[in-house]
N, C-alpha and C positions, 0 to 999 in steps of 0.2 A: 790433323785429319778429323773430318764431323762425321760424324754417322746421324743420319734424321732417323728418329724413330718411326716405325712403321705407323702406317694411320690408325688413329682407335677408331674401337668400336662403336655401334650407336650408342646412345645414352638408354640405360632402362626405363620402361613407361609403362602401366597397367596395360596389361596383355589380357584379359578378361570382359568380358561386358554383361554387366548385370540385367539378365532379358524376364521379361512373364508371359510364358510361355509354355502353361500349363499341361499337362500330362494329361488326357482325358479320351475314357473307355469309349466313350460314345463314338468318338473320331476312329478310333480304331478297331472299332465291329463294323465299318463300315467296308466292305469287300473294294479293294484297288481308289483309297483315299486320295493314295500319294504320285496318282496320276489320273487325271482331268479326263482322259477314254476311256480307263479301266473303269471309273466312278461312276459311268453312265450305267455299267452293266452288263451282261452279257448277249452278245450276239450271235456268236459262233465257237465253235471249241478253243479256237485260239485264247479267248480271253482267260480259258482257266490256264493256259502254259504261260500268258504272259502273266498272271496273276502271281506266279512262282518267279518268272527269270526276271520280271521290272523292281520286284518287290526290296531288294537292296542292290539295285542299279540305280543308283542314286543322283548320278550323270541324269540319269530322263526325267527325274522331279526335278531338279529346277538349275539352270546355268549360274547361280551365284555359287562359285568356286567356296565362300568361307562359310557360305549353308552346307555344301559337299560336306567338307573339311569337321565341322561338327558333327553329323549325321556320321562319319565313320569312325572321329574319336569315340562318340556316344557309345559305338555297336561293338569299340573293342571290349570295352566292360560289360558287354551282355556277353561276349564272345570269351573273356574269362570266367562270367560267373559259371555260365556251362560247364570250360574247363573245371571249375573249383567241385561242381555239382558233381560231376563224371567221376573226381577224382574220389568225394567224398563216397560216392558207391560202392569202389572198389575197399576203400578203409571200411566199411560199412562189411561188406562182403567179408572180406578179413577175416574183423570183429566175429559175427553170430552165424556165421556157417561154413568156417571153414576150418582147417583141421591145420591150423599157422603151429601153434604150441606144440602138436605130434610132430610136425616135420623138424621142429628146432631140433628136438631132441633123438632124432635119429634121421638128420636130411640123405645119408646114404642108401637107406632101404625103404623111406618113405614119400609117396610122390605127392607133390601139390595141389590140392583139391581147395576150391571155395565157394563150392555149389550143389545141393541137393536135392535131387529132381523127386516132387512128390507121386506118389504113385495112381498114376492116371493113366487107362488104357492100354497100360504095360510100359512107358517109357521109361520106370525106373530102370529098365535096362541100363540107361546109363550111367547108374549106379557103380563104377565099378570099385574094386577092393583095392586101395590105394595102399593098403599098410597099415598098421599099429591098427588093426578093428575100422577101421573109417572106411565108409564106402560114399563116395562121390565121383564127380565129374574131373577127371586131371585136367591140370592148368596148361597151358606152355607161356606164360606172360611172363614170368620173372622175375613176379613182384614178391615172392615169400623171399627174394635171395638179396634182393632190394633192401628188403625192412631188416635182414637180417644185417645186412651192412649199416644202414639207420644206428640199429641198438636195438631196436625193436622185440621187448622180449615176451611180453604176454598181448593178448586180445584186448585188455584194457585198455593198452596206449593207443591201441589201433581203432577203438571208439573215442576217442579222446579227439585223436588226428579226423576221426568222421566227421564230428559237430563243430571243431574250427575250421573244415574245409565247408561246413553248409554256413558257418560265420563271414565266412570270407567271400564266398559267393554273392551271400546278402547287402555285406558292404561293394560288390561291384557291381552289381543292381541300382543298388540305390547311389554313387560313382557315377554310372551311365547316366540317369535321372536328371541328376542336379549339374553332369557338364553340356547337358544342352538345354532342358529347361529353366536354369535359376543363372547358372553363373557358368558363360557357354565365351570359350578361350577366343581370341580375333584373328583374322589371318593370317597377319603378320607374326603371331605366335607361332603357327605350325608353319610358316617358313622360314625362321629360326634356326637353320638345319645344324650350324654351329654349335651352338648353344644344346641343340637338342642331343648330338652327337660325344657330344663333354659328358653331359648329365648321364646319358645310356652310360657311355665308357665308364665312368670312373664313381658314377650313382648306382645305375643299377649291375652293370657285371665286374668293378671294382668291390665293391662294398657289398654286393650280393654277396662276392665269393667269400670274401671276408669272414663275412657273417655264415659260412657254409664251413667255412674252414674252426670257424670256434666250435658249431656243433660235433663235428668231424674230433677235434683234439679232444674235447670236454665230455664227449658222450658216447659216439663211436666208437671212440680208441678205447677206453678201459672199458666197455662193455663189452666189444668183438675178442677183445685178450682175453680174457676170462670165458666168454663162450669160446674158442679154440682152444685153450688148455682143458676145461672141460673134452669136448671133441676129442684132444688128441688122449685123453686119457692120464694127461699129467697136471688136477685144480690146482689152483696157485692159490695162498692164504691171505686173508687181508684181517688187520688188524685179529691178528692171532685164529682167525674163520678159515676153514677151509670151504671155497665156490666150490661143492661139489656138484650142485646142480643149478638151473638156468632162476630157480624162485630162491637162490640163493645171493643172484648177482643184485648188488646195490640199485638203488633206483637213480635215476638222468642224476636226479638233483642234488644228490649226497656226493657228487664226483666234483661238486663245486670246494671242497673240502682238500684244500691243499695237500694236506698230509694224509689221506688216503689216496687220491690218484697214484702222491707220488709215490709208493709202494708199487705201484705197476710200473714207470717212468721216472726217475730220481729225477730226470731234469725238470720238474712241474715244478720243483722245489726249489729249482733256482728263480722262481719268480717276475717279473719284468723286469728287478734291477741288471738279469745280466742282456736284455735286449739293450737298454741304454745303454749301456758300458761298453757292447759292443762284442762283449763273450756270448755269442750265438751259437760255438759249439756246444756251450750246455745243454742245449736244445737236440742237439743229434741223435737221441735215442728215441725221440717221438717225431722230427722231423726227418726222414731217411732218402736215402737214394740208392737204395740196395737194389731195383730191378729184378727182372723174372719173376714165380709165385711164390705166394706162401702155400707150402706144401701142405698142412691140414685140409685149407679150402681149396685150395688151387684156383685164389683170385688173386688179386695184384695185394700187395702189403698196403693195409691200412696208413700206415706210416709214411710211405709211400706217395699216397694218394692228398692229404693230409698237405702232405709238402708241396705238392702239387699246386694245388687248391690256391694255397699261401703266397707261391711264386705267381698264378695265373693274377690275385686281388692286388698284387703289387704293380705288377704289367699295365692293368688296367687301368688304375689309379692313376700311374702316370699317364697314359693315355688320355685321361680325360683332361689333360692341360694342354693337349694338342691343337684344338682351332680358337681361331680368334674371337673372343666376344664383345664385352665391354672395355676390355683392356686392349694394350696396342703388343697384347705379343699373338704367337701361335699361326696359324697356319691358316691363308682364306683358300675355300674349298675351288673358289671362282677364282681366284687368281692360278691357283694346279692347273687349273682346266683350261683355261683363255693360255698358258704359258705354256701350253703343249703343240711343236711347232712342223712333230714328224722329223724325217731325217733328211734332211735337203738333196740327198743325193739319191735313196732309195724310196721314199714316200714323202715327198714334200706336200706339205699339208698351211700352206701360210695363215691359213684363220682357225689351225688346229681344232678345238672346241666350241668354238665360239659358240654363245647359246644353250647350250648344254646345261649351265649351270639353271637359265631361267625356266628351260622346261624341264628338268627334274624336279625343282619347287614350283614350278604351279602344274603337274601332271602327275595326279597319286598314283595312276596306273604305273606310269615310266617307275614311280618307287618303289611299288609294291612287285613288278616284274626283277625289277633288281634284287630285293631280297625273297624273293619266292625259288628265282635260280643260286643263290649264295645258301639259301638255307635247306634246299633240295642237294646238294652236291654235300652238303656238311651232314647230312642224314644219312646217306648214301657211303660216306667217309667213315659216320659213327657205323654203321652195319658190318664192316670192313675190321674196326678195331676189336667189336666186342668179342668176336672169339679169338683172335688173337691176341687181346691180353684182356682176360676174362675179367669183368671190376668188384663182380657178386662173389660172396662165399658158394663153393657148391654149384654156378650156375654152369661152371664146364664140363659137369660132367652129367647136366640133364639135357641130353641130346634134343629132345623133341622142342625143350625152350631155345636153344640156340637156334635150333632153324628156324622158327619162329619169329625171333626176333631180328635175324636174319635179312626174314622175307619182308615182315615188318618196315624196317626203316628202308629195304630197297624201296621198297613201293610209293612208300610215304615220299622219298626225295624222289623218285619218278613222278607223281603227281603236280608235286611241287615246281617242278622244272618245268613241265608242260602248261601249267597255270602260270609261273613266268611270259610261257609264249605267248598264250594268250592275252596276259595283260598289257606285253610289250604290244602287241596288235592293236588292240584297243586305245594303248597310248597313243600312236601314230596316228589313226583314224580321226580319235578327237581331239586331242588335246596339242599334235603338232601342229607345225606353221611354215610350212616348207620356207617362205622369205625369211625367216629369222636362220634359216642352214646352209645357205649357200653356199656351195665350195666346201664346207666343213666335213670332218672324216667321214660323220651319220652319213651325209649325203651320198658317196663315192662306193665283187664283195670282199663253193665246195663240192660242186656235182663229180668234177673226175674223180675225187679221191673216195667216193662213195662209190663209184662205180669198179675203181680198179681193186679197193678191200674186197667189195662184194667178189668179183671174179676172182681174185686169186685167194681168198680166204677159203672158200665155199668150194674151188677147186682142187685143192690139197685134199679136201674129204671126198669126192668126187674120184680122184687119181686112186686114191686108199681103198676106197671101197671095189673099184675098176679090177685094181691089183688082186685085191684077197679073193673078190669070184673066179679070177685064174688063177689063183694058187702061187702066186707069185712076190708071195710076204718077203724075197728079198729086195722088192721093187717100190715098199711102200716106204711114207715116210712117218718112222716110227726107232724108239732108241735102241732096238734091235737092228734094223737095218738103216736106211736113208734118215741118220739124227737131223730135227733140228732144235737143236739145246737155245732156250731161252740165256742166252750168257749176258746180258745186261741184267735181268734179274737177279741172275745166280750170283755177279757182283755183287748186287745190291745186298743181298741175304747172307753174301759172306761181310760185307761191311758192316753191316749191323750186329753181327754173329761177332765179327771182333771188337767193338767199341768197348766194351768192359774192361777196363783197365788199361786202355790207349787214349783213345779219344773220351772218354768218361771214367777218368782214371779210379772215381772210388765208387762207380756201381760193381757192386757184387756178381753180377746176371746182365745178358744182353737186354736187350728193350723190349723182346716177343723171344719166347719158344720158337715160333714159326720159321723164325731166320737160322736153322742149323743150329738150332739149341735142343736141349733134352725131354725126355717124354715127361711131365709130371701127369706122375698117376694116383686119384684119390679112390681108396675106397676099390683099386682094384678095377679104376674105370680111368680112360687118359680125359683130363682134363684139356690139357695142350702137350703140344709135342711140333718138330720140326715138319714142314712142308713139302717135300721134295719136287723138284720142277724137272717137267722132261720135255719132251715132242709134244705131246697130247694138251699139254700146257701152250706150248706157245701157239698150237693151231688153233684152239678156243678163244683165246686173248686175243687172235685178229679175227675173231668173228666178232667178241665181242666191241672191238675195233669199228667194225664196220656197221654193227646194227645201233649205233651210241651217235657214229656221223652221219647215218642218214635221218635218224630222229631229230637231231639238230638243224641237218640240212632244210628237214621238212619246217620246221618250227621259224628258222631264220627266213625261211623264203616265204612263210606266212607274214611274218612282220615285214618286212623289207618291200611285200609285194601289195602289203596291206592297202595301201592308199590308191596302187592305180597299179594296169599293165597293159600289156597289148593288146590283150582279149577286151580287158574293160576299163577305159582308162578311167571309169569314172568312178572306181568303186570306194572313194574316200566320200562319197553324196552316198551309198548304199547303204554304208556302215558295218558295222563288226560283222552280222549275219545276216543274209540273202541267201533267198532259194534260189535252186539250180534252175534254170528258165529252157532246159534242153536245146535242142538244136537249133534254139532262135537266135543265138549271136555264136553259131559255132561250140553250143556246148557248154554250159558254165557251171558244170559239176568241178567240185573239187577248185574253184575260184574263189570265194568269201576266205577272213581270214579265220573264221569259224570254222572251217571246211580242213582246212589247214591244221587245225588245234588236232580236230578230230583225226585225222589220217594220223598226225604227230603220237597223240595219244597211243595208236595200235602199233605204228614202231618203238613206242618207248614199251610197252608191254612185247614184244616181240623183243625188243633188246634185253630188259629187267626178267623174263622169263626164261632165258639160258643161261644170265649169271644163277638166277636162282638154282637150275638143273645145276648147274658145272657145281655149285658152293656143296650143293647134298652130296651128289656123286663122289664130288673130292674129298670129304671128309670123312664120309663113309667109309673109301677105298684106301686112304693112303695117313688117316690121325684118328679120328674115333675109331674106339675099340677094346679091349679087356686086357689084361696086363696078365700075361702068365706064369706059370712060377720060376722061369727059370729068364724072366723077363724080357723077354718076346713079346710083339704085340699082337694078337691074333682081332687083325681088324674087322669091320662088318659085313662089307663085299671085297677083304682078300685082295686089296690089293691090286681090282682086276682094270682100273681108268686108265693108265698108262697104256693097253692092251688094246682095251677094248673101246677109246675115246677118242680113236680115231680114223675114226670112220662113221657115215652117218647110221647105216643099220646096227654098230656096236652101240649107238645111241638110245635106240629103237629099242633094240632087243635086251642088251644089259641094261640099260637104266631101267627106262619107261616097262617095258613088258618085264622084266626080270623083279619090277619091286610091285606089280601091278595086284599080287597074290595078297598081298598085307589088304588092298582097299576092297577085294571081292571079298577075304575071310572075315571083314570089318562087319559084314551084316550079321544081324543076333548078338553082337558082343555090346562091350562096355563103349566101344570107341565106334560105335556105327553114327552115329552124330557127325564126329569127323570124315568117314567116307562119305557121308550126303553130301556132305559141304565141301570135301571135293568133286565129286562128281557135280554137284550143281554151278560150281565155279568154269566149269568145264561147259555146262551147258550155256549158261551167259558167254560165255567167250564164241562157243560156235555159233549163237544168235548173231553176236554183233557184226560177224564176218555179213551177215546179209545187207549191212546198212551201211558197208565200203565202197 
């Protein structure tokens, strides 16, 4: 029997072309260069919004695809060096005005400050008295608990990290510079996707994490040991020294020092001989899988994380040998896709993908939709982990950063997701070709299920609240009277609740607290602790059910309807956005697929704004809270969501009016900056209702 090998790859060939194609200011003080109308000038106020929306719309300067193609590699390195800039402010901020070195040393009684407002007109009000003498602005970011897992021990290092993050900025500046005007990549490089996919995999999140995982064992790990025995009140001695305190602990680079680490970790000591040998349990005291927290911080075990890290850069690595390049092995993207044929009997699809392949490489939109909805759902995911298994020393038990960060990344992957929509729109508009999709799955779609969540989701609180104005709480449905128990979850939380020592037979601790695991309490404050799920639970989760599929609904009927419909079949000639033209063809509000982003936008904030209510509420009422002495937990609001969370005016009244006291009392205090800023968030939102 012959086996042919698979066909190779193409041969490699300079992928770059050396252009002169100088950088020059003159060109660019010139207002709307990069577009031949805008350059004329102004004629009406439109020209200064399109001066904003054309300005890296790059599609409208010029249809050469691999001019696009440059023009956006170029702007991802302007679009790091920001990040780099950004990041360097807050290392900056750190450094020379904030109170990082008080919070090490007592992060239980002292709160996060890195800002001090100078005294003008009276606004140092927001000065407030944070602990240890410091009076500034408290943080909710998360970054002192960040650096503290880092290693991060003095404000040195944290200027140290300022000036290589404005280092690193500089070189993606001048990065950006030189890949479009000296030495600017060719088309057939950025559609490579194979190739590019390898490299990502197994270059940058293989060997990233790698390299994340060295810092992690070489510097995190015996520096965090030593800050926590400190903390718990029991220093550990190195080379006959007792760390009594934090200007005591060794510096990064003295940890490179075999036989000091290994005094924290004896396995350091067994050195690489015993990875080649294959004796990898030597390694088990600093690579672990113990699960649950460490009880000083009540974040996840350095150790822990560490291993983590180690397993993910091996994953990865392998991954990056997964698609085909120059060699005749690994996987072609376009043969997956042409080889997908549906199910002959339930969805027969006989040209399955066909096409697919050519218009995701030549339509950045189609790509950049794709990962804008993967990296919006993964942010959305991360928001979900973080207080569930806390990663910061200390961050679980400074309530005001958890919600924070919380609200944080919900938002950021709600954005994300919605800018998906819109780009997948955009895709279709320009860069489809209806004759290349015929018959294929794209072409061939959720409204009932959006209509029947909404009724009977929103109906259950409707029936509740009906009940309780007649007094007839035996009628409602609620775990006192008419349950309905979330029981797929409660599986769920008890499977994970048992996985320690069955299914993961040497972790010490389940996977999360959350799952029917134990309170850890730092400091006399709960870090984490178990969930409990009841009625009030599952009636929330199919609302949240319902306002997640009609954001989608709304987003997918924008794309899908982008190009053409019954009202306008022509609207793949109008483009992404057109004004409403009123009752001239029947109405054509809420028609562009612009129009569509927009409406999507308000249900994805109408959806991300009751997870956010329920996330406060629930933590409030049923795990945050103070440890008593006889260890009870006497929570924030008592325990009262179950009760009171189902029903819309238990909504109203406990949540919203019941916490409303905290934002009125906010004026005159240290925290009246945050009441403005909620209530001004408040005011943008009821603006926008007018532009629906």
């Amino acid at each position: 029997m012959t086996i042919s090998p698979p066909e190779r790859g193409k041969t490699a060939k300079a992928q770059v072309d050396r252009v002169n194609n100088p950088a020059t200011f003159e060109l660019f003080g010139k207002p709307g260069h990069f577009d031949r109308s805008l350059a004329k000038g102004p004629k009406t106020t439109t020209w200064v919004w399109n001066l904003h929306a054309n300005a890296h719309d790059f599609d409208s300067h010029t249809s050469d695809l691999e001019e696009v193609s440059r023009k956006i590699f170029s702007a991802h390195f302007g679009h790091l060096a920001v990040i780099f800039i950004w990041l360097s402010g807050a290392f900056f901020h750190g450094a020379r005005f904030s109170n990082y070195t008080g919070w090490l040393v007592d992060p239980l009684h002292v709160k996060p400050s890195a800002q001090v407002v100078w005294p003008i007109f009276g606004q140092e009000i927001l000065n407030g008295d944070v602990g240890a003498g410091f009076h500034g602005i408290q943080i909710t970011s998360g970054l002192f608990h960040v650096w503290r897992a880092w290693g991060i021990t003095n404000e040195t290092q944290l200027l140290a990290l300022a000036i290589g993050a404005l280092v690193m900025a500089g070189l993606m500046l001048n990065a950006g510079v030189f890949h479009y005007h000296k030495a600017a990549p060719k088309l057939e490089w950025f559609q490579n996707v194979e190739s590019m996919l390898n490299h990502h995999l197994a270059g940058l999140l293989g060997l990233g994490s790698l390299s994340w995982t060295g810092h992690l064992l070489h510097v995190s790990l015996p520096t965090t040991a030593l800050m926590d025995a400190i903390d718990a009140g029991k220093p550990l001695v190195l080379n006959g020294k007792t760390i009594a305190t934090y200007a005591d602990i060794p510096l990064p680079h003295e940890f490179l020092n075999q036989d000091l680490i290994a005094q924290l970790f004896p396995g350091f000591g067994a050195g690489v001989s015993a990875f080649f040998s294959g004796n990898w349990a030597a390694y088990s005291d600093f690579l672990t899988f113990k699960g649950g927290l460490n009880p000083v911080t009540g974040s996840l075990w350095m150790t822990d994380i560490a291993h983590h890290h180690l397993a993910i850069a091996v994953l990865f690595i392998v991954a990056g040998h997964m698609y085909r390049t120059n060699w005749g092995i690994g996987h072609s993207i376009k043969e997956i896709l042409e080889g997908q044929k549906g199910d002959p009997l339930l969805f027969p699809a006989t040209k399955g993908h066909d096409g697919l392949f050519e218009f995701m490489t030549t339509s950045w939109h189609a790509q950049l939709a794709v990962n804008l909805a993967l990296l919006g759902s993964l942010s959305i995911i991360v928001a979900q982990h973080m207080y569930a298994m806390p990663p910061y020393p200390y961050i679980g038990i400074d309530y005001p950063t958890q919600l924070s960060i919380f609200t944080h990344h919900t938002w950021i992957g709600g954005f994300l997701i919605v800018g998906a929509g819109a780009h997948a729109a955009i895709a279709m508009i320009r860069d489809y070709d209806p004759a290349q999709h015929v018959d294929n799955v794209l072409d061939r779609v959720l409204n009932w299920v959006c209509i029947w969540l909404g009724f009977h989701s929103f109906g259950l609180y409707i029936h509740n609240d009906t009940m309780r104005a007649l007094g007839r709480p035996q009628d409602m449905f609620s775990d006192s009277a008419i349950a309905l128990k979330p029981v797929f979850a409660q599986w769920i939380q008890g499977l994970h609740a048992s996985a320690a020592g069955s299914t993961a037979p040497h972790a010490l601790s389940g996977v999360s607290e959350v799952f029917n695991g134990a309170v850890v309490a730092v400091g006399g404050k709960v870090a984490a602790g178990p969930i409990p799920l009841g009625t009030a639970d599952f009636m929330v989760h199919h609302i949240h059910a319902f306002t997640i599929h009609v954001t989608v609904l709304i987003l997918l009927k924008g794309v899908l309807y982008a190009r053409s419909s019954r009202l306008v079949p022509d609207k793949a000639n109008l483009g992404f956005r057109f004004p409403c033209d009123g009752p001239g063809r029947g109405g054509t509000c809420q028609v562009s697929a612009w129009d569509h982003v927009f409406l999507g936008l308000f249900w994805m904030y109408n959806s991300l704004s009751i997870v956010i209510f329920h996330f406060s509420w629930k933590m409030q009422s049923d795990v945050w809270g103070t440890v008593n002495a006889d260890g009870s937990v006497q929570h924030i609001t008592n325990g009262n969501f179950a009760q009171s969370a189902i029903t819309i005016n238990g909504w109203l009244r406990d949540f919203l009016w019941a916490q409303a006291a905290q934002v009125i009392n906010s004026y005159g205090s240290s925290s009246s900056a945050y009441g403005l800023m909620f209530l001004g968030a408040h005011f943008i939102w009821a603006f926008s209702l007018m532009f629906l």
